[in-house]
N, C-alpha and C positions, 0 to 999 in steps of 0.2 A: 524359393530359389535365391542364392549370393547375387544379389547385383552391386556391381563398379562401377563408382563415376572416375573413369579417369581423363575428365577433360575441362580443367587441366591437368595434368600431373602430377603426384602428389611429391612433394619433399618428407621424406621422415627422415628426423634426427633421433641418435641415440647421444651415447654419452664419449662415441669414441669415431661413428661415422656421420654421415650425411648420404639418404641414399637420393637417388633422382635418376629422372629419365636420363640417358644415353645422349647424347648429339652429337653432334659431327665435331666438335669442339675438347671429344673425347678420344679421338682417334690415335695421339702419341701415344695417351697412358694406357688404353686397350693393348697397342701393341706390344710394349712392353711387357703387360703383363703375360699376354698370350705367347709370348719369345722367351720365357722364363722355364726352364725346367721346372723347378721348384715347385711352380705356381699351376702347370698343365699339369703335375703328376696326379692329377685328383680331378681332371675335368677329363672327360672321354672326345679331345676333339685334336687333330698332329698340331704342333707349333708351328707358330706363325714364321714368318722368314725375313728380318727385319731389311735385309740385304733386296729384294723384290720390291721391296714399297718404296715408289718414288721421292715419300715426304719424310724417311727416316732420317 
């Protein structure tokens, strides 16, 4: 059976990203992205509403 140590969290780098865990320090550019037609037309989830969020 797969076992993951993910504690801590792993950083993987490519040649073009840097992925990493989420944190609360990610919250604009989520928005953003989730308030994006472009960006939602390929995730099955409504857009976000950047007008509702009190830190936009």
């Amino acid at each position: 059976m797969l076992s993951l140590q993910l504690n801590p969290f792993p950083v993987l780098y490519t040649g073009r990203l840097m992925l990493k865990e989420i944190t609360a320090a990610d919250v604009n550019d989520l928005l953003v992205l989730r308030s994006d037609k472009n960006v939602m037309a390929y995730i099955d989830r409504p857009l976000a509403n950047r007008q509702l969020m009190p830190w936009s």
